[in-house]
C-alpha positions as CSV (number, residue, x, y, z in Angstrom):
1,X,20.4,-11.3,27.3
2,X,22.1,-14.8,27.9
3,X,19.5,-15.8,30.5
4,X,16.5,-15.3,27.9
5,X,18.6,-17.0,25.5
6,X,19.3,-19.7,27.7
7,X,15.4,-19.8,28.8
8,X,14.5,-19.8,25.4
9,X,16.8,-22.8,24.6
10,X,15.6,-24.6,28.2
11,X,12.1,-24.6,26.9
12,X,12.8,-25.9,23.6
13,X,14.7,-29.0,24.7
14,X,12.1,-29.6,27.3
15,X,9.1,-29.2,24.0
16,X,11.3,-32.2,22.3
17,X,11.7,-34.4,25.4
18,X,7.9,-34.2,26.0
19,X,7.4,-35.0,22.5
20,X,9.6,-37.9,22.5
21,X,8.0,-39.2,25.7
22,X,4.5,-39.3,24.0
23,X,5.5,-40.6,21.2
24,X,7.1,-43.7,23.2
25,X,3.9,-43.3,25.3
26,X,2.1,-44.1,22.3
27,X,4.1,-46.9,20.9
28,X,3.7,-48.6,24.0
29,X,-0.1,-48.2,23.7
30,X,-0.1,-50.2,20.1
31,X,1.6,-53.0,21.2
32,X,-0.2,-56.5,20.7
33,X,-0.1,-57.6,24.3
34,X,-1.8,-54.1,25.9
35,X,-4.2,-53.8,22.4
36,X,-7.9,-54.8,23.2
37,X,-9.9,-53.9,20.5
38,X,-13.1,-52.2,21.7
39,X,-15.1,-53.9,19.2
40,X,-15.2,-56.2,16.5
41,X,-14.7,-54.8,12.7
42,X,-17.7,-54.2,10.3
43,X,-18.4,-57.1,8.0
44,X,-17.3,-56.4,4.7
45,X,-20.3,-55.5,1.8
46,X,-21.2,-57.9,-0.2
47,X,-20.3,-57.1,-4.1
48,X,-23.3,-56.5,-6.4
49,X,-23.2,-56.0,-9.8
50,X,-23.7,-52.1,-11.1
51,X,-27.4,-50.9,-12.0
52,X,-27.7,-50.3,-15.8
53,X,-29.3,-46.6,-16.0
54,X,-31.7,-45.6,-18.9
55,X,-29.7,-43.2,-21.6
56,X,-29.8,-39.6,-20.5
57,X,-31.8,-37.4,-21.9
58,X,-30.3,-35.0,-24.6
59,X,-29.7,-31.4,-23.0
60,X,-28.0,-29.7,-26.1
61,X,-29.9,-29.4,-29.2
62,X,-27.8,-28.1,-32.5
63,X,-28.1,-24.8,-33.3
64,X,-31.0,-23.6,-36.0
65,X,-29.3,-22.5,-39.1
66,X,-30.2,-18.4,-39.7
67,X,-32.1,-17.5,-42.8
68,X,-29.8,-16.2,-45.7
69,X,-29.4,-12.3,-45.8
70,X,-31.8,-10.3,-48.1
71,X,-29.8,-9.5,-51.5
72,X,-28.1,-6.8,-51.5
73,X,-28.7,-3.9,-54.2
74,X,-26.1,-2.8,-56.6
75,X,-24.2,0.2,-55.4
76,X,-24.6,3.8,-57.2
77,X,-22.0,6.4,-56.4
78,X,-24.0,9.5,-54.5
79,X,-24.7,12.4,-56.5
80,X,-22.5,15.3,-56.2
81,X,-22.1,17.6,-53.8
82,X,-23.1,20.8,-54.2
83,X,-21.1,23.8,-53.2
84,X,-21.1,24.8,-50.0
85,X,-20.3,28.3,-50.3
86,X,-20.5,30.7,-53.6
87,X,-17.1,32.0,-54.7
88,X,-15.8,35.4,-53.1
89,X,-16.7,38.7,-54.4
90,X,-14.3,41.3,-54.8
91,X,-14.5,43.9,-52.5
92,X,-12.8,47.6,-52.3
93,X,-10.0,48.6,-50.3
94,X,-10.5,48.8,-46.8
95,X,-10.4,52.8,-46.1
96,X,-7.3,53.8,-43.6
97,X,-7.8,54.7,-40.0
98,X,-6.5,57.9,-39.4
99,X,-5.8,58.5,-35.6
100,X,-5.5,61.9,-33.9
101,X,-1.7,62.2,-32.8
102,X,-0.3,61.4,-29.0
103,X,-0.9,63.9,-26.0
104,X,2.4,63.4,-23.8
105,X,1.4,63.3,-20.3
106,X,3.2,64.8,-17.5
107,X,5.5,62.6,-15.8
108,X,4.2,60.1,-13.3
109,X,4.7,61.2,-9.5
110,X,7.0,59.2,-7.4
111,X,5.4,56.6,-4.7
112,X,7.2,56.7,-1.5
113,X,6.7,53.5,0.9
114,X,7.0,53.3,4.4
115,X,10.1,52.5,5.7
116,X,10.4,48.6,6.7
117,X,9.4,47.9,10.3
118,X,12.1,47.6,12.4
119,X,13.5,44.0,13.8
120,X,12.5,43.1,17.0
121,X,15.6,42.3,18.9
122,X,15.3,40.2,22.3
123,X,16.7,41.1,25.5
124,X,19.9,39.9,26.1
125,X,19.9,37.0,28.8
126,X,22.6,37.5,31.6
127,X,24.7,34.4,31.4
128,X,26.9,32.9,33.7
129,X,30.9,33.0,33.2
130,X,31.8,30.5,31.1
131,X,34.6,29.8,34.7
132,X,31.3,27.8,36.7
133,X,30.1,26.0,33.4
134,X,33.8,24.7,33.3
135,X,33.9,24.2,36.7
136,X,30.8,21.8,36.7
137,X,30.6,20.4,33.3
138,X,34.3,19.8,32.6
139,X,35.7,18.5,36.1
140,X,39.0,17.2,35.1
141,X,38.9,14.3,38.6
142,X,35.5,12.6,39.2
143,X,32.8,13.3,41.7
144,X,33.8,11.8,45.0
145,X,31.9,8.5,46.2
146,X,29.1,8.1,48.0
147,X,28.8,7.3,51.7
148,X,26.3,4.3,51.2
149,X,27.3,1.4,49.4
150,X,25.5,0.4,45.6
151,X,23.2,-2.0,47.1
152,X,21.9,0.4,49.1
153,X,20.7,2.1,45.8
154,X,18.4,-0.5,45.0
């Protein structure tokens, strides 16, 4: 991490040492002495006096005024309504509904289900004593060293 760092910081110092140098380069360039003009300025125009231009011609026109509205008549309240429906009629008493009386039913039979399917238990898996997990997984000194030195893992 501190080599791209101090790539990254390399790279920038040598960006503003080249820009410096061109910049000098360039000053160098403009001054009087090395300065030979590849050619000789354009004359400067001659000053006439502005064209008068006709008047232009009129694009808007004002708008044309609308006739007036016809008169309008003298308002009359609408006639009446008539009536939308005649007044109600009396009628007689509704006649009562005489029903025949309740049959009591026999009782409902009982519905039996099946029985719930029963859980599928897996097979137990044979496990190792918990003495050779401890014995590779919790070693209380660490592995011995390798015979080859750590360059020769490269």
């Amino acid at each position: 991490m501190v080599s791209l760092n101090l790539s990254f910081t390399s790279v920038f110092i040598l960006a503003i040492l080249l820009t410096f140098a061109e910049a000098n380069n360039r000053k160098l360039l403009q001054t009087p002495t090395n300065y030979q003009p590849a050619y000789s300025p354009p004359p400067s125009p001659i000053y006439s006096p502005p064209v008068t231009l006709p008047p232009p011609t009129p694009v808007y026109s004002p708008p044309v005024t609308p006739p007036p509205p016809p008169p309008t008549p003298v308002y009359s309240p609408p006639p009446p309504p008539a009536p939308v429906y005649s007044p109600p009629v009396t009628l007689p008493p509704p006649t009562p509904v005489t029903y025949p009386p309740p049959v009591a039913l026999p009782p409902p039979a009982p519905i039996y289900s099946s029985p719930p399917p029963a859980p599928i238990v897996p097979p137990l898996k044979a496990t190792p004593s918990p003495q050779a997990y401890r014995a590779f997984y919790y070693r209380k000194a660490p592995p011995p060293p390798t015979s080859k030195p750590w360059w020769g893992l490269l």
